[in-house]
N, C-alpha and C positions, 0 to 999 in steps of 0.2 A: 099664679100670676102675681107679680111684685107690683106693689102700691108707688102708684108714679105719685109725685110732691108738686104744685106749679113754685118753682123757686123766681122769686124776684130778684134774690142777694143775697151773699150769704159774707158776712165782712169782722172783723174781730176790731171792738172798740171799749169800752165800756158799759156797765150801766148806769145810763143816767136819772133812771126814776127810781124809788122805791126803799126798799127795805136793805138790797143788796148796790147802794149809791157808790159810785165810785169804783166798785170793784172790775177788775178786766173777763168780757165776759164775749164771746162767742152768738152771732146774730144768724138766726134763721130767717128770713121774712118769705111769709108763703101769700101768693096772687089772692083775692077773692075774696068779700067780705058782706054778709047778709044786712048791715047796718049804711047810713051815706051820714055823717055828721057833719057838720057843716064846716067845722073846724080843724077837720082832720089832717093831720102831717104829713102822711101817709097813703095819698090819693093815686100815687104810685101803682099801689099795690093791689086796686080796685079788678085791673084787667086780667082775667087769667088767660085770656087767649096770646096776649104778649109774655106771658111768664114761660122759661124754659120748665116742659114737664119731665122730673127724674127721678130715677126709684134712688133708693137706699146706696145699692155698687156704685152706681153715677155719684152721688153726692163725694162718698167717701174718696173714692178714687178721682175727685176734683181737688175736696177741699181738707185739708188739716187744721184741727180744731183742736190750737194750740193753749185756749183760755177752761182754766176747771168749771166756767157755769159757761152753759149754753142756753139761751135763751131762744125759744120759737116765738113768734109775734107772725102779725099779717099788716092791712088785712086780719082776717077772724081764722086763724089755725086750725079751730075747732070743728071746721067743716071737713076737716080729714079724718081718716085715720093716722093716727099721729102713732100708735103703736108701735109698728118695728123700726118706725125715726127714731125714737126714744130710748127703745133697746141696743137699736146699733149705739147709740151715743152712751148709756151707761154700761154698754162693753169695755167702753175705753175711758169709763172711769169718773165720766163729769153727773156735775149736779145738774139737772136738766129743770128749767122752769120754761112757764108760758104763758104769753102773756094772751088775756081773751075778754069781752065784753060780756062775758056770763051768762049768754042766749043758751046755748048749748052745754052738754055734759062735758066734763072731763072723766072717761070712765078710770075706775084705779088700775084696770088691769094694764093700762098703757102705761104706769110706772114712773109718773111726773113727780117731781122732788115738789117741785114749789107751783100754786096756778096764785097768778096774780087777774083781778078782776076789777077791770073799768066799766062798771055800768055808765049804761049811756040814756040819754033822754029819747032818742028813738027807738026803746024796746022799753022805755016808762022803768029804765032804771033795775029790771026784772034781773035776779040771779037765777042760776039755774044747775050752778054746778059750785061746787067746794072750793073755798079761798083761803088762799094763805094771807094773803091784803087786799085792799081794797084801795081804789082809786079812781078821785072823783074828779071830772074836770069842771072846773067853777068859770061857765060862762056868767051870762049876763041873766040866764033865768035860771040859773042853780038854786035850788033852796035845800038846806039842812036837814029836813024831814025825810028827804031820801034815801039817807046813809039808814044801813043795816047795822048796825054798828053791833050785834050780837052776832055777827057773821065770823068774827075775828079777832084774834087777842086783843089786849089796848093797845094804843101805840100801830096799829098794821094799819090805820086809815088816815089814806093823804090826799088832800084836798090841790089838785093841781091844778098852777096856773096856766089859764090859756095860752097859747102862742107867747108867750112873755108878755103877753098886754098888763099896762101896769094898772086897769081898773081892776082885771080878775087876782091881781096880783093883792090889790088893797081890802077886796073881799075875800078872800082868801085869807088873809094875815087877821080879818074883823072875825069871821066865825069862825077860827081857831081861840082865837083870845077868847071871845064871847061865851065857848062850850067846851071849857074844863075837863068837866064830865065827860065828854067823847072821846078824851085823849088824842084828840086828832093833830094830825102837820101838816105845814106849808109843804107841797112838793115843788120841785123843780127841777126842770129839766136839763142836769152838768153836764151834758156832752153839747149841750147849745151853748152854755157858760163858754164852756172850755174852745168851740169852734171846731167840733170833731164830730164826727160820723156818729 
């Protein structure tokens, strides 16, 4: 029996956060997420009873995944089996990342190029699985102590700003200045710059 997906959308834009900024990149979003943050962008993607459920043949034979990075996101991905998603996708060549709030494993045998990890303050910030970067969103009770910052090269930890609000924007820009030492960056989010998906 084939592993059904709940797909919310599946749409080719860019990336706008992270390490690979800017680059054109192929969007997986799957329904359902073990976390409710209060700032989340993505509340869309809470419902899996409204998500279409489809195995692997469904997706493929929908959609053409014309961009070399594909990114999965939710919602929390990690509550699937993400496995033969992964494999169909590096049959046909792309780098496959994922984006996840680090409650859950990312096992290696599902074959993920890149896992990017947002901890969040309603799982107290806990990782749980292997990081390629790390990414923080700096509300209004962000504090510094929480970054794992041995989790991941220098440079792979970015402090993003909330909804574009320009408090979290001015704290963000302060404990980047302030800690050197962390090598850490402003994030932001270019596909909201730019006015694009």
């Amino acid at each position: 029996m084939s592993t059904l997906y709940p797909i919310v959308e599946i749409f080719e834009s860019i990336q706008g956060e992270g390490t690979f900024l800017g680059l054109g990149a192929s969007f997986i979003r799957l329904a359902g997420c073990n976390l409710r943050c209060p700032w989340c962008d993505t509340r869309h993607s809470f419902d899996v009873q409204a998500a279409n459920m489809l195995d692997v043949d469904a997706i493929f034979g929908t959609w053409k995944f014309t961009q070399p990075i594909v990114v999965i996101t939710g919602g929390e991905p990690t509550l699937y089996d993400l496995g033969p998603l992964v494999q169909a996708l590096k049959k046909l060549g792309k780098y496959v990342t994922v984006e996840t709030n680090g409650t859950n494993p990312v096992p290696d045998e599902w074959g993920i190029d890149w896992v990017t990890v947002s901890p969040k303050p309603g799982s107290n910030y806990m990782i749980n699985c292997r990081a390629d970067e790390l990414k923080y969103v700096v509300d209004d009770d962000f504090e510094i102590d929480v970054i794992e910052e041995r989790r991941v090269p220098l440079r792979r930890i970015y402090l993003q700003v909330e909804s574009g609000r320009t408090e979290s924007a001015a704290k963000a820009f302060k404990l980047v200045t302030m800690n050197p030492h962390l090598s850490l960056r402003v994030g932001v989010q270019l596909h909201k710059v730019l006015n694009v998906e």
